[in-house]
N, C-alpha and C positions, 0 to 999 in steps of 0.2 A: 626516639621512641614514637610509634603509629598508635594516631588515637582515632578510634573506629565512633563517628555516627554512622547507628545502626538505622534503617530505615526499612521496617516490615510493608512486607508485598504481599496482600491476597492476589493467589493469579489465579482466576477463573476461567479454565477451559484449555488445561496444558496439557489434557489425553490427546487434543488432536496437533494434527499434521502441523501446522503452523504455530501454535501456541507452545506446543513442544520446541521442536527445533531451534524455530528463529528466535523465540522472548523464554523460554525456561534456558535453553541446552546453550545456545550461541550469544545469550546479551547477558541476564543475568549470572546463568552459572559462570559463563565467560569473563565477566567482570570478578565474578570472587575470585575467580582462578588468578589475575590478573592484580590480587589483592586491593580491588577496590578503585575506586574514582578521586583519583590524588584531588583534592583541593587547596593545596598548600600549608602551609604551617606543621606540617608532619600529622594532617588529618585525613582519612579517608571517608568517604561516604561505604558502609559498608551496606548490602541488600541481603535482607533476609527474606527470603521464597513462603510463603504457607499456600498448599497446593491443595485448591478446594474443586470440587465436582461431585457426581453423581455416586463416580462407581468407584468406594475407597478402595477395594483390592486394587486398582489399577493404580489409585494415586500412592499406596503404600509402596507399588511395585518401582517407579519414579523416584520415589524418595529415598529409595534403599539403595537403588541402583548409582544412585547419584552424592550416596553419602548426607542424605539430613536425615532428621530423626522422624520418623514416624508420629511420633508421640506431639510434637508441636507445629510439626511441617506440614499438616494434612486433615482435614475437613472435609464433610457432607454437607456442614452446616451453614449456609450461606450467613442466614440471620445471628448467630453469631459470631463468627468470625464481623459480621460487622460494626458487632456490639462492642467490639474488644478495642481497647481505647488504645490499645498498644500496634493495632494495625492502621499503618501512615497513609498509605496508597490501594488502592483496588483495582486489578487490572481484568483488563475482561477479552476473550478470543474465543466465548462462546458461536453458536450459532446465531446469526443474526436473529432470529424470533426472540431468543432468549436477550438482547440483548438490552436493553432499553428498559424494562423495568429493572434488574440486577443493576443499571448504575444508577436508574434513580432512587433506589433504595442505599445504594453507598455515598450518592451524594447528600441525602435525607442526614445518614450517621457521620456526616461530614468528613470523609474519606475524602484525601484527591484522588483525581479517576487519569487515570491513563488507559485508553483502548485503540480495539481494532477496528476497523468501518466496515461495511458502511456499521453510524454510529446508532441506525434506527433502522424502520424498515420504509417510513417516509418523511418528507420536508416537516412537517408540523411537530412530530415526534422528537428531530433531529433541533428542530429550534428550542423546543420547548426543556430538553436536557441542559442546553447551553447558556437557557435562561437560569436557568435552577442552580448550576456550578455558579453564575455569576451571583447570583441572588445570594447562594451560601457562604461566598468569599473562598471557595475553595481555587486547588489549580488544577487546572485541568488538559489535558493533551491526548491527540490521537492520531495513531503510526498513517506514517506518509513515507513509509521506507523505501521509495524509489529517488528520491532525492539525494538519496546518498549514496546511489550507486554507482562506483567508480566513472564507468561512462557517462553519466548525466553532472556530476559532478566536474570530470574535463570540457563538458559540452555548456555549465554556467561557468566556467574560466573564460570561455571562450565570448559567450554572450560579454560579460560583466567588461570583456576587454574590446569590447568593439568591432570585433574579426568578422563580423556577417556585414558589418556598413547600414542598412535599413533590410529587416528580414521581411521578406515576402509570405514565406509558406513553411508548412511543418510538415511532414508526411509519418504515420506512422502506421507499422504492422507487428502486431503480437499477437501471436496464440502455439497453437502445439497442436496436433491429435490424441485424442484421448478416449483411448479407449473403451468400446460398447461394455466391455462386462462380459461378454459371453465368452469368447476365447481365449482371451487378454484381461489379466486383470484390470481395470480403470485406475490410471491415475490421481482423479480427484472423486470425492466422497458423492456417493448418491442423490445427495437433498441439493447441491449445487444444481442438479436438470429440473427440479419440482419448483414450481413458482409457492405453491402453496407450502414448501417448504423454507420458502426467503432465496430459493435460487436464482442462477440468471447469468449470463456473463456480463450484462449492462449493470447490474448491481453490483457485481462484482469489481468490473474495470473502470465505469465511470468517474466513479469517488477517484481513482488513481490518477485519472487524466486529467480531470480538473483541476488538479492541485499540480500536476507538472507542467501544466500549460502556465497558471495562474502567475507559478513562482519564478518559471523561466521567460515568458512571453510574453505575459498579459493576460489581463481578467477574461474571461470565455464571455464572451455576450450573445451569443445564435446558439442555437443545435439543432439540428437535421440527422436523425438517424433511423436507418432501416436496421430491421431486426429478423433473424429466422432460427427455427430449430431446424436443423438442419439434419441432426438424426432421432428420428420421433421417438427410436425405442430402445430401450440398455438394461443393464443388467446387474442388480445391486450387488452388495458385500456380501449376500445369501445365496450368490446366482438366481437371483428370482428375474423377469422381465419385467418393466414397470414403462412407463409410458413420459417420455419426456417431455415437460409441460413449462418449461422454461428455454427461453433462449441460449443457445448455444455459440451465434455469432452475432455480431452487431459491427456497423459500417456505420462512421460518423462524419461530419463535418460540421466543424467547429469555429466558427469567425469569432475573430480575439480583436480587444482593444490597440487601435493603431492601424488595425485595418491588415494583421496578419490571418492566413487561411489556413485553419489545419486538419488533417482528416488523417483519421486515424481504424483503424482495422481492428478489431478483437475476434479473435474465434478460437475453439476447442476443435473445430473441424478441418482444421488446415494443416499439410503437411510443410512442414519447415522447408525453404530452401534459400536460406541467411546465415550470416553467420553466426546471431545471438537469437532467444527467444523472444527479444523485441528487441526495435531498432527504430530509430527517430532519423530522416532526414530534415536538414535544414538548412534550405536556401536564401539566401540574401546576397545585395549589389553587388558587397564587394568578396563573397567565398560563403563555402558550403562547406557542412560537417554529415557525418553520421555516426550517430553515438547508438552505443548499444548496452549492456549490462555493464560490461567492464572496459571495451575497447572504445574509442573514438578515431575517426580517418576526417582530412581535412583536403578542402582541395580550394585554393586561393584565387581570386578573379585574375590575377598574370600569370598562374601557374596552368588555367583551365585550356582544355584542348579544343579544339576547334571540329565536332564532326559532323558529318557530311551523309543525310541521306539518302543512301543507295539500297535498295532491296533487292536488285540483280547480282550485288557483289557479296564474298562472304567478307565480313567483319575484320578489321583484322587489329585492332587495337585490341587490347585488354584493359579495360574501363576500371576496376579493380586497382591494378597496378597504377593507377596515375593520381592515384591517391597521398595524402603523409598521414602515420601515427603522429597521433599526440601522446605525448612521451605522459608518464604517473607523473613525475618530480613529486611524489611523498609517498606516502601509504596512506593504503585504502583499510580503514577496519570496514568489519559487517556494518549495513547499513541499519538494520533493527538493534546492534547494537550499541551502535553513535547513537540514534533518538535515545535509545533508553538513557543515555549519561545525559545529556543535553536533559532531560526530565528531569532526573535525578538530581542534576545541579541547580534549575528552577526551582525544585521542592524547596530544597536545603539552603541555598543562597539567594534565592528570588531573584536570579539572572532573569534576562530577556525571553522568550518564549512563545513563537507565534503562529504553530499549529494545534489550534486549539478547539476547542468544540465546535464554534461556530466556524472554522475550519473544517471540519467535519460536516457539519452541516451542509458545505457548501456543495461538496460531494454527492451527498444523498440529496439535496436539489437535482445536480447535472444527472445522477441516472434516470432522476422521477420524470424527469423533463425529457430524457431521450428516450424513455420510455410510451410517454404523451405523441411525442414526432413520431416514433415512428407508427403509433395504432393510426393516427391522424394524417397521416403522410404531410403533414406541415414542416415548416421553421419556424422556430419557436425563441422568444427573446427568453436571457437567464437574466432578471431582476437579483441588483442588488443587495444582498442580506446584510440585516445590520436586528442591533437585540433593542 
């Protein structure tokens, strides 16, 4: 017989793109669908959703849709829902503006806080939350869901095993195009181009890179980065025109502890010609990888070809092909759905746990600071955070 610890979830901000899909639709509902996060002894940790925001017709529509009940699943009320001694965890994937007083009000009511980053909208903000969790004694965590993405996960097999020999450099490019608004609908939400709205793609990507270099490479100590908007004018979810006042690309370079170099590419303005929507090369003495969302290719210091250049001749190797897959050997679940159990198992068991606020934090440092470089046109050192 299954014995269900129940563990209530206020999730704040599930009307949108990302709150929705990846932590309502694909982690939690996903987990009940899956009857729960085995802990052994015939217990499960079971997650119960309360789906709070603005607009309850929308969240009643979510809850119907999805089979909870209206009636205890669903909230306007921030301030109580926080008051209710019965909700364990507060998750939050509002808008970045919104998002920093909403958890220090759930860490005030002693909620543990699980969120999305960045976890502020600067360094002081982002410490002073991390101090407050720790001050409360609560636990606390916030999603770095690129670590677990098939590809970066083959690409630390690789690290952890030695396969680069001493790594040199990192290369990285992600972005997509996305669309103005006027012909095409946009891809991503409006207030992402408005700085005054918490946009930016540096706000956006930074927090992400920090924590994948950090965890895979080494601690980030420099940053150097240029920024542009690149298309000044779009076109909202009204068709209105509005004036784009946030960065839309950002070019970084980033020197990591050990003396590796990594530069890394974000943009909304670039047309794809890769195989994935991001992809990390990484070279060292003894072989090179490139990892992408799900795939990784590997190519070994005896296996490497030898070429020659000539610009009078056409090419005739296929660079591509002289690559090898790195084979799965397991399964990949969704990546925002492993954190959330890894959360879930901290709550409940007070396992290990080490992306945590001032993990967060460190994040919302690296954009403030690549932000600084590039008004400055400087290099800029990333000091050590500590509470």
């Amino acid at each position: 017989m299954t014995t269900k610890k129940t563990v209530r979830i206020a999730m704040n901000g599930v009307t949108g793109r990302m709150g929705y899909r990846q932590h309502l639709v694909r982690s939690i509902l996903a987990i009940r669908e899956q009857g729960g996060v085995d802990i052994g002894d015939g217990t499960v940790i079971w997650p119960e959703p309360v789906l709070v925001g603005r607009r309850e017709h929308a969240l009643r529509a979510l809850a119907e849709r999805h089979g909870l009940d209206p009636a205890t699943a669903v909230t306007t009320d921030l301030d109580a829902v926080l008051a209710d001694d019965s909700i364990d965890i507060y998750f939050d994937s509002q808008i970045t503006l919104a998002r920093e007083a909403a958890i220090t009000k759930a860490i005030a009511a002693g909620k543990h806080i699980y969120t999305e980053k960045p976890t502020a909208t600067g360094l002081d903000g982002a410490l002073a939350l991390a101090r407050q969790a720790k001050d409360a004694g609560i636990k606390h965590g916030v999603v770095q869901d690129k670590l677990f993405l098939p590809g970066l996960l083959k690409l630390k097999r690789l690290v952890d095993g030695g396969f680069f020999g001493r790594i040199l450099s990192v290369r990285g490019e992600f972005g997509y195009w996305v669309f103005e608004g006027d012909w095409q609908a946009a891809q991503r939400p409006s207030w992402n181009y408005r700085t005054e709205d918490g946009g930016g793609i540096v706000v956006d990507m930074f927090p992400h890179w920090e924590y994948v270099l950090h965890e895979l490479f080494g601690r980030v100590e420099t940053v150097q980065a240029v920024t542009a908007t690149h298309i000044p004018q779009r076109w909202d979810e009204q068709g209105k025109p509005y004036e784009a006042t946030a960065d839309d690309a950002a070019y970084g370079i980033f020197q990591l502890a050990g003396g590796i170099v990594a530069q890394i590419n974000s943009s909304w303005s670039v047309r794809v010609n890769r195989d994935e929507l991001v992809e990390f090369q990484v070279d060292g003495t003894e072989g090179s990888a490139v990892a992408g969302l799900r795939n990784c290719r590997v190519q070994h210091r005896s296996a490497t070809p030898k070429p020659v250049w000539n610009p009078d001749l056409p090419a005739t190797e296929v660079f591509r092909e002289q690559w090898q897959e790195v084979p799965d050997n397991g399964e990949f679940d969704n990546g925002f759905k492993a954190q959330w159990e890894l959360f879930l198992r901290h709550v409940v068991l007070d396992e290990p746990y080490t992306w945590d606020l001032l993990a967060g934090a460190r994040g919302v440092q690296l954009a403030e600071l690549g932000l600084t470089s590039a008004a400055e046109g400087t290099r800029l050192s990333v000091p050590e955070l500590s509470l």
